[in-house]
N, C-alpha and C positions, 0 to 999 in steps of 0.2 A: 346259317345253313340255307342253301339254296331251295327254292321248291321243286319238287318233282314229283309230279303225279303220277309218271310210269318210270323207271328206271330207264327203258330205252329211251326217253325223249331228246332230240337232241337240242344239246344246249343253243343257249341263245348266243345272238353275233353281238357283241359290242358297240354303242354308236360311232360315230369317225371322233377321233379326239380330237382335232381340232372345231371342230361344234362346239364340244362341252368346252373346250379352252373356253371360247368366245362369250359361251354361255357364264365361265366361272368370272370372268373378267369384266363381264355386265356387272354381275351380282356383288362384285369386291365395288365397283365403281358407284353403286345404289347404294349400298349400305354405306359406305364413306360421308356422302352427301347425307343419310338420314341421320351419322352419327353425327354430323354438323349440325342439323337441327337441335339434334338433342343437346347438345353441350351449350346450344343457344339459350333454348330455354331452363337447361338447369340454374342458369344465372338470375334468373329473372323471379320475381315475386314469389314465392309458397304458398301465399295465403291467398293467390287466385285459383279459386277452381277449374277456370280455361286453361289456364297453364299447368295445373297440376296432370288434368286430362289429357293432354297435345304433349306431356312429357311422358306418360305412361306409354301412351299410342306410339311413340318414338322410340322405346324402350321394348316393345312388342314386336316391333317390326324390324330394331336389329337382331333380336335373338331368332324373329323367323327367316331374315335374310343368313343369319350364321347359318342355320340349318340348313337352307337351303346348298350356299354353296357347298357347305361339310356332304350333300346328298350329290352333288355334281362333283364334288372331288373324288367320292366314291364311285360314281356311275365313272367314272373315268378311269379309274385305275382296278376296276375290276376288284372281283372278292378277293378279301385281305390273303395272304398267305398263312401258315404258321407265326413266321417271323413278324408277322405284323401285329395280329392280335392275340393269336393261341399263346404266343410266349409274352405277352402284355405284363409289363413291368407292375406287378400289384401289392410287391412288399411295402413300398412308400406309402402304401395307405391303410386304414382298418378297414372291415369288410362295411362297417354303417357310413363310411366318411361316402358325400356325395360323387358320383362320379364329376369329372370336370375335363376341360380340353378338347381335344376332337370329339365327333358324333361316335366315332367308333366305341370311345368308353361311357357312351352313353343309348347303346343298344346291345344287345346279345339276343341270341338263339336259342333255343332248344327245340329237342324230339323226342316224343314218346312211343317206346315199342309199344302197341298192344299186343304182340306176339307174346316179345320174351320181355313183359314189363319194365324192360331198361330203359331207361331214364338220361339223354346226353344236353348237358347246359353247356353252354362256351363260358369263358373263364369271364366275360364281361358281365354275364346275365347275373353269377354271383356276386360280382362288385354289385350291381344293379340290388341285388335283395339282399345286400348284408351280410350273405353269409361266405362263412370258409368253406374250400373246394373238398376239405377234406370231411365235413357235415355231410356230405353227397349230396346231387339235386331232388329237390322235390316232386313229389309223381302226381298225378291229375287230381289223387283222391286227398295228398296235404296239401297243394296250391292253395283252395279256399281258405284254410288256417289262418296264413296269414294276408291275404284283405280285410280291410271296414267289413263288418254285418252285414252295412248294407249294400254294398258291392258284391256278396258273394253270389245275390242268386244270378246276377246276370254274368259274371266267368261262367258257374253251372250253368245256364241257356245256351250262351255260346260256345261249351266244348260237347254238350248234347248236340246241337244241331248242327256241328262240322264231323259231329264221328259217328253219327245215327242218318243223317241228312247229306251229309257229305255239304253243307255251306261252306264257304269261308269263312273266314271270324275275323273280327275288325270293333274292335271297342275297348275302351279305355277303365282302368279300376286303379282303388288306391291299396297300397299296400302300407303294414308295419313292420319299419326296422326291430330289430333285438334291444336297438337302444330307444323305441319309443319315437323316433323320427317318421314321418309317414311320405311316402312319392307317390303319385301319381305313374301308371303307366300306360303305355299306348300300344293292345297288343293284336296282330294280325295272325295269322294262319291259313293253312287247308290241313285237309287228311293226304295221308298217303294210300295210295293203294295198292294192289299188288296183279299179279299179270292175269287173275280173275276178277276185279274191278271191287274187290272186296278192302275196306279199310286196314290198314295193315300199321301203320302208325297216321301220327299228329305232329307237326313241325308248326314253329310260332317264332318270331320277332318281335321281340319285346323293345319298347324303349321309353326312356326314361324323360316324360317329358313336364317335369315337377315344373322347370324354371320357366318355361311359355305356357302351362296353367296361371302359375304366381305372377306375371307378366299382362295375362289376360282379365285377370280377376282384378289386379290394379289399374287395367283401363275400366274394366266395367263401374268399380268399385266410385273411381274422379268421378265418371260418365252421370253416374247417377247421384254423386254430392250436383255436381255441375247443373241436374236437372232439375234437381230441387229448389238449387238458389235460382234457376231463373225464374223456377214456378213462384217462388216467393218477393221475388221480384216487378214479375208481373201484377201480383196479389197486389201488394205492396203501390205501385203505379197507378193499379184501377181504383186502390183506397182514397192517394193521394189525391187522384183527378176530381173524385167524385167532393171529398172537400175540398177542394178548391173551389169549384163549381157551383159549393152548398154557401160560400161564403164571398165569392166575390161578384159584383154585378155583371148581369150579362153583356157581352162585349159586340154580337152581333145587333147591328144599327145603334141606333141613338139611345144614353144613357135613360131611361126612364126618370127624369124629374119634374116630381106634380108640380102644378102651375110653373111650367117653364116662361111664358111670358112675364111672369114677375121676378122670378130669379133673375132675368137677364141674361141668362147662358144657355146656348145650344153646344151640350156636352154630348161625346162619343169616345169609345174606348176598344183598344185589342189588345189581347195577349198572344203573342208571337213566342212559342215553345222551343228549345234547345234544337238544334241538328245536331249535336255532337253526344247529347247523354239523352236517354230515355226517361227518365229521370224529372219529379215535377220539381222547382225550385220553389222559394218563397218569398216570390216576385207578387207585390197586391197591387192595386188601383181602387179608387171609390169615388164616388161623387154622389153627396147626401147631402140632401134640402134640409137646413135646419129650420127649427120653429120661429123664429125671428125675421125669415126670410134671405136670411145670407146661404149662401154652399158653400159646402168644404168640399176641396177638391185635393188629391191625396195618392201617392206612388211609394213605393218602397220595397226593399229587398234585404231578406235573409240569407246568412252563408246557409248550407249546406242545401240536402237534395231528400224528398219523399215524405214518410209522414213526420215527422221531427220537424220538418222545415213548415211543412202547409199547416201543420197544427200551430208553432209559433205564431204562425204569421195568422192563423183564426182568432189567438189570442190579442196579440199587438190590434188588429185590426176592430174588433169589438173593444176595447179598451179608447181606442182613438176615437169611435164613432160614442161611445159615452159621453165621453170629457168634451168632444166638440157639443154635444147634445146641450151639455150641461152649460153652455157658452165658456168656457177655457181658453184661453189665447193661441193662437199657433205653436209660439216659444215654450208657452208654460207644457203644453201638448208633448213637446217632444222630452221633456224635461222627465217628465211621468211615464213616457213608454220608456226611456232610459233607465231610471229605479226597477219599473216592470221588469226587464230582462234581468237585470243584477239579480232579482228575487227570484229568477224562475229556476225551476229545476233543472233545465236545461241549457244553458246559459248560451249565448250565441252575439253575434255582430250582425248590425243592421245597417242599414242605411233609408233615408224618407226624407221627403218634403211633405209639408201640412200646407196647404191653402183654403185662405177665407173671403170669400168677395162676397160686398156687400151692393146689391144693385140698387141703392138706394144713393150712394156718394161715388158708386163706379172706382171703389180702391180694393183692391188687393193686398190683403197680412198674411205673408207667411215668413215658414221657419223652415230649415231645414236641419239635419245629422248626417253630415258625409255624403253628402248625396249631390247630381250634378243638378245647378239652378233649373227653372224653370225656363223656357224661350219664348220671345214675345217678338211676335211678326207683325208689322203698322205698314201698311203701303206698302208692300213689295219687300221687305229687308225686315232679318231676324236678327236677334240680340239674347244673350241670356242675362237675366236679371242680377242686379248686384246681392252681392251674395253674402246674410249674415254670417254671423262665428255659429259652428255647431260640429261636434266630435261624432263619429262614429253610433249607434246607441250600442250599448255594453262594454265600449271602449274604456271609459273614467268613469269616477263617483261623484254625484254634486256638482255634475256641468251644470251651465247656467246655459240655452240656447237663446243667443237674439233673435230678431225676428226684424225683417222690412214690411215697408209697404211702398205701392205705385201706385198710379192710378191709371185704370183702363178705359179706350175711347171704346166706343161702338165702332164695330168692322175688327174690332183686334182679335186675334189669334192666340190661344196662349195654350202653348207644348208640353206636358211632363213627362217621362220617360223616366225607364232604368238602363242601366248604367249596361244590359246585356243586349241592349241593342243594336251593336257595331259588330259587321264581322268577323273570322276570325282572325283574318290576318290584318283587318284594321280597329284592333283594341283600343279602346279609350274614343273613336273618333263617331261616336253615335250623336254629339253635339252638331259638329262639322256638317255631316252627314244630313241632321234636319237641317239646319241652316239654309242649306244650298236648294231646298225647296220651296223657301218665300216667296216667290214669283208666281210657282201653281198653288199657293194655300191663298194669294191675294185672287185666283179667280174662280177659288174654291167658292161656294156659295150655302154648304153645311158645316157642320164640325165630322159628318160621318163623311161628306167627299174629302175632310182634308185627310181622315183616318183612312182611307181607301187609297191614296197619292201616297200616303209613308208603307203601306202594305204591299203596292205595289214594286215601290222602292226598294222593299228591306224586308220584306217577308219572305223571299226564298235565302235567304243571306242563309250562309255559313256561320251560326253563333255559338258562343262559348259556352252560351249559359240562357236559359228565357229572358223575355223580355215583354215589358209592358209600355204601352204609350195612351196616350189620355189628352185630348184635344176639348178644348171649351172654347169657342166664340163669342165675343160677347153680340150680344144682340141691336141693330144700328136702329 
């Protein structure tokens, strides 16, 4: 039902149709493309909250783009006739079943005389509330009935102050079906008045806007799972940095080891973080002066990402610096974090090198598990070390790890890394890669300038995964 605040007023003009054409032809051509998003990401993962969110939002936007053009189809073809809605085909349905199909059966009208209390609903507004036309419509004083409780006092505000106040009315309430089903509705108005400016009735458009609540609520609903996993994420991240930080040596400048001139090595280390996940891995480094006066020197990496990963890797890593404490061999070393993980609650795949250099004979014993040799750069040219047998650790039971030895000049170089230092589109070639800077590590003159030449190198890389590097010079 139209509005009319004086009965003479004269009606309104119509826009030009072809506008709206232009306008409904936009709106068919937007919603196509958002319904392409959506059927994008319906295929894709469930159990991401991104996607779960970006498909709600997409699921929102075509039922509001539906509305919209169903509100441009109508602004174009002008109020329905009889034949259009008043004789509205309604046998096919029961009065609770939801309205569905065009917007039209999913709004209706009424007015209230305040003269002669009669009461006119359009035949949609009953589909709308469930009930049969033959119940007659509802009058201002049983409208309340049937809303929620809590919705009722605000219908009462708003039909007070459009027929006491003469406002508008514009607010949304839920209502109950007969059968217990509840909609949502979206209801506007004014008063009518009469040729004394006195309220004479009340007209309202109702419409039913249950499916773009249910629509909005499931974006809200991802929105806020989605924010939570990032908060826990974040959480989760600052845990993880914080040990790592609590457990592995500090990597800016040179490694702290007491009496370095007896050790024979000027050690330095970095850990170079992921670009592609946020994410801490369980990438370790160490260099620890043992009592004897040899150092172990030490790389290694855990699968997975956060605290599960940094925790293992707190464990492996105090486990390692024990057994070396306790003089343990490189081989036997790796032999013992491999039982370690079989026993652990958590069970995971590693990979490490153990190194032992003793400055007193200038040799080098290590061992490695799956992991790429160490590099050793003499005059100008790098090499990786011959490489014992050693399995993955948590790969097999009762590996047995060999173990080499070499011997180091004074002026050598020797490289350890993990295996995430190559970028991404050059996987596996983080060997290569130091190799090719033999030249500047031979006129490097610390172990922190040679660690500063691979940073400068390979530290904005594109990496798959973090990555540690650890540089010792022997002392000339």
């Amino acid at each position: 039902m139209p509005s009319h605040l004086f009965a003479d007023r004269p009606a309104p003009q119509p826009p030009e149709r072809e506008a709206v054409d232009a306008l409904i032809d936009r709106t068919r051509l937007l919603r196509g493309d958002v319904d392409a998003v959506r059927r994008d990401t319906s295929v894709l993962d469930d159990d991401d909250p991104q996607l779960r969110w970006q498909r709600a939002l997409c699921e929102l936007a075509v039922h509001q783009l539906d509305d919209l053009g169903e509100h441009l189809g109508q602004l174009r073809d002008g109020i329905p006739g009889p034949s259009a809605c008043g004789t509205a085909d309604t046998s096919a349905r029961t009065p609770s079943e939801p309205p569905t199909g065009s917007l039209l059966s999913r709004v209706g009208s009424a007015e209230w005389n305040l003269l002669t209390d009669e009461v006119s609903w359009s035949d949609e507004l009953y589909q709308i509330f469930g009930r049969e036309p033959g119940a007659g419509a509802l009058s201002l004083d049983e409208l309340p009935s049937v809303l929620l409780a809590e919705d009722q006092p605000l219908l009462t505000s708003m039909v007070t102050d459009c027929l006491v106040d003469g406002r508008p009315m514009d607010g949304e309430f839920r209502i109950l079906l007969p059968d217990g089903t509840m909609r949502t509705l979206h209801m506007m108005g004014e008063p009518v008045l009469d040729a004394d400016g006195c309220t004479a009735s009340m007209w309202a458009v109702l419409r039913d806007v249950s499916r773009l609540r249910r629509s909005q609520h499931a974006a809200g609903r991802t929105q806020d799972t989605l924010r939570r996993q990032e908060h826990m994420a974040r959480a989760e991240h600052r845990m993880a940095v914080q040990l790592q930080e609590a457990v592995l040596p500090p990597w800016h400048g040179s490694l702290p080891i007491s009496g370095r001139e007896a050790s024979g090595l000027d050690v330095a280390a970095h850990y170079l973080p992921s670009g592609a996940s946020d994410l801490i891995g369980g990438d370790w480094y160490d260099a620890l002066p043992l009592p004897d006066g040899r150092t172990l020197l030490s790389v290694g990496d855990l699968t997975g990402h956060g605290i599960p990963a940094t925790s293992a890797m707190a464990m492996l890593l105090g486990a390692l610096r024990g057994m070396a404490v306790a003089g343990v061999d490189p081989g036997a070393v790796m032999g013992h974090l491999n039982q370690l993980i079989e026993c652990s609650a958590q069970p995971a795949l590693g990979s490490a090198v153990c190194c032992r250099f003793d400055p007193a004979t200038g040799t080098l014993v290590w061992a490695q598990a799956g992991h790429p040799a160490p590099l050793l750069f003499r005059n100008g040219v790098g090499r990786p070390l011959p490489t014992p047998d050693g399995v993955l650790l948590g790969a097999a039971s009762g590996v047995v790890y060999e173990q080499e030895q070499v011997a180091l000049l004074p002026g050598d170089v020797l490289v350890l890394h993990t295996d995430g230092l190559a970028r991404l589109s050059d996987r596996g070639a983080g060997p290569d890669m130091l190799l090719e800077l033999a030249p500047r590590f031979a006129q490097a003159r610390t172990a922190q300038d040679c660690v500063r030449i691979v940073v400068e190198e390979l530290g904005s890389a594109e990496r798959l995964d973090d990555a540690c590097v650890v540089v010792a010079r022997v002392a000339a």
